[in-house]
Wavefront OBJ file of the C-alpha trace (Angstrom):
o trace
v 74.689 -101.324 153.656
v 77.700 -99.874 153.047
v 80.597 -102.815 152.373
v 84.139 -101.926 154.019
v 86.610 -101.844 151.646
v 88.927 -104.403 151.471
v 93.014 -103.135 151.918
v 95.152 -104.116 148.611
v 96.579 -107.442 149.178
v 100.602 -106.783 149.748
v 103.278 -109.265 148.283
v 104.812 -110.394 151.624
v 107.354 -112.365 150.203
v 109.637 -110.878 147.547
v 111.892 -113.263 144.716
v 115.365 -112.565 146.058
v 114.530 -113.564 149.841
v 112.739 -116.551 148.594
v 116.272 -117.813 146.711
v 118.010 -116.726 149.652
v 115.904 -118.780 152.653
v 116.127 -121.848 149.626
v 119.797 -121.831 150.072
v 119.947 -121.198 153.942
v 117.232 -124.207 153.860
v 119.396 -126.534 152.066
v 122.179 -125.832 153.762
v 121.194 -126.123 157.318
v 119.339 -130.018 156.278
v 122.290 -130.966 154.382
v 124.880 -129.390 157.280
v 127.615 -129.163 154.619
v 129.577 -125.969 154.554
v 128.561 -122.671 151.772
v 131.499 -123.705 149.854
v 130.087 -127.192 149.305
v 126.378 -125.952 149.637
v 126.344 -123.494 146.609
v 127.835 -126.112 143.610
v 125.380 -128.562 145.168
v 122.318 -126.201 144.732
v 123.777 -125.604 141.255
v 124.093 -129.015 140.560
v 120.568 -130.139 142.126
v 119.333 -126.740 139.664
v 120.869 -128.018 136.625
v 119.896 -132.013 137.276
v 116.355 -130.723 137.910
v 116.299 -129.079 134.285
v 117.640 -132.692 132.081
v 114.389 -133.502 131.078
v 114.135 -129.839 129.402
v 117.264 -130.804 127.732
v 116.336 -134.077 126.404
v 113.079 -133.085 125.200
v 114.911 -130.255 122.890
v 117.259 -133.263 121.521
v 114.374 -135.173 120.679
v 112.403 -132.396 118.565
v 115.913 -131.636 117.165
v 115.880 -135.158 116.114
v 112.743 -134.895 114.288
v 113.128 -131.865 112.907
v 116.621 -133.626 111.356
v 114.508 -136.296 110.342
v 112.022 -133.854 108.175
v 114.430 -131.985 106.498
v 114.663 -133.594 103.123
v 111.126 -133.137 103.088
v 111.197 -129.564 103.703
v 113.929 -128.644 101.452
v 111.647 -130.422 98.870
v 108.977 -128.243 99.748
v 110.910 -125.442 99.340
v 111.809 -126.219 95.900
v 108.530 -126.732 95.249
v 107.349 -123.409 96.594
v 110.565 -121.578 94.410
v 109.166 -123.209 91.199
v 105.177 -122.432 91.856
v 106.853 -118.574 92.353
v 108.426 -118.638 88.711
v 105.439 -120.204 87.131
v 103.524 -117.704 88.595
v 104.947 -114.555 89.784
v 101.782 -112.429 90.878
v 100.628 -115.136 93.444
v 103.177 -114.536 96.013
v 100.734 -114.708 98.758
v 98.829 -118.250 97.443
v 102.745 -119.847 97.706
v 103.550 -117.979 101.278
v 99.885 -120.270 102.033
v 101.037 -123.290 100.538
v 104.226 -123.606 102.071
v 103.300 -122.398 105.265
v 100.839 -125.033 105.455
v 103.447 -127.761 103.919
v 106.028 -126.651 106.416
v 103.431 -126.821 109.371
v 101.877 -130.319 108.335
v 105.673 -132.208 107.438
v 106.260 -130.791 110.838
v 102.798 -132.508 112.428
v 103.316 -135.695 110.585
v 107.053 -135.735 111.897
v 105.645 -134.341 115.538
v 108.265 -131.891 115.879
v 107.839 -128.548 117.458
v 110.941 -126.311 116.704
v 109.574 -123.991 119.443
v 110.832 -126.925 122.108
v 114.366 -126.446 120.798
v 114.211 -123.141 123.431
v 113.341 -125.183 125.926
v 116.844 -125.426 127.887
v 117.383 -121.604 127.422
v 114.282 -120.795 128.570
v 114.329 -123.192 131.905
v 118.177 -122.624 132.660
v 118.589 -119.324 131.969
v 116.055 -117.780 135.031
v 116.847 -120.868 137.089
v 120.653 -119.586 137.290
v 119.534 -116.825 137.286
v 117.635 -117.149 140.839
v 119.994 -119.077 142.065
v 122.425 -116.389 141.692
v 120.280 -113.797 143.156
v 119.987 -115.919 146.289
v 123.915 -116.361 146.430
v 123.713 -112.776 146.414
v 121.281 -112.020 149.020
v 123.237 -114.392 151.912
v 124.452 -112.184 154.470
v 128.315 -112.121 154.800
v 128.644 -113.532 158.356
v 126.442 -116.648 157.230
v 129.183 -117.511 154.498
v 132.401 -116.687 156.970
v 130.469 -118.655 159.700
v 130.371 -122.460 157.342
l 1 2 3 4 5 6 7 8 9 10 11 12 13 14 15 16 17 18 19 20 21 22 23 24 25 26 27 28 29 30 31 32 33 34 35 36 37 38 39 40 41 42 43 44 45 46 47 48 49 50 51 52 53 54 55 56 57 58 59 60 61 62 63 64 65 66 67 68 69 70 71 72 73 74 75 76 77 78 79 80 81 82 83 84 85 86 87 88 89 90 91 92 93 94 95 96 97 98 99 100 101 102 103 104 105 106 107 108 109 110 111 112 113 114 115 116 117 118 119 120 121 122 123 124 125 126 127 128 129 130 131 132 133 134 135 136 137 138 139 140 141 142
């Protein structure tokens, strides 16, 4: 038997209208006016992406806190590369793997210091985009 063939799914909702009914949304439950509505969408945004923010503090703090150890590590690493000059891929190894277990031991993760830029940035972002997309008479109306 011959099996029909199935249409291509189609995206029937886009990124832009989905900011845009989010605002509309929150304004109509809240009933405050567009001037009021947009800083508090903004505000709810940026409230909703703290915890981001605080975990970046905390692996800064840590990272802080394993410094010493990594400088010595470096100077390690410099005097292994004088002592012997032809093995510069044997130190790359060894302080590679020094940096990455002072790091474990210290549980830091400098990737996490990102974090806020890498939450805020597309939240504003879409929120922005869905400012954009509210038709005119919506914002003269309240």
């Amino acid at each position: 038997l011959a099996r029909r063939a199935r249409p291509a799914p189609r995206l029937t909702r886009t990124f832009i209208p989905d900011a845009t009914q989010l605002l509309i949304d929150a304004q109509a439950v809240t009933g405050l006016p567009w001037y009021a509505t947009i800083p508090c969408a903004t505000l709810a945004m940026r409230s909703a992406l703290v915890p981001a923010s605080l975990i970046a503090r905390r692996h800064g703090r840590r990272i802080n806190l394993a410094a010493p150890h990594l400088r010595k590590l470096q100077q390690l690493a410099a005097e292994r590369s004088k002592e012997k000059p032809d093995d510069k891929i044997g130190t790359a190894r060894l302080l590679t793997t020094g940096i990455n277990g002072i790091l474990k031991l210290h549980h830091a993760r400098p990737s996490f210091l990102l974090l806020p830029f890498a939450t805020t940035l597309p939240s504003m972002i879409y929120l922005a985009l869905g400012v954009r997309g509210l038709p005119g008479d919506a914002l003269v109306e309240g």
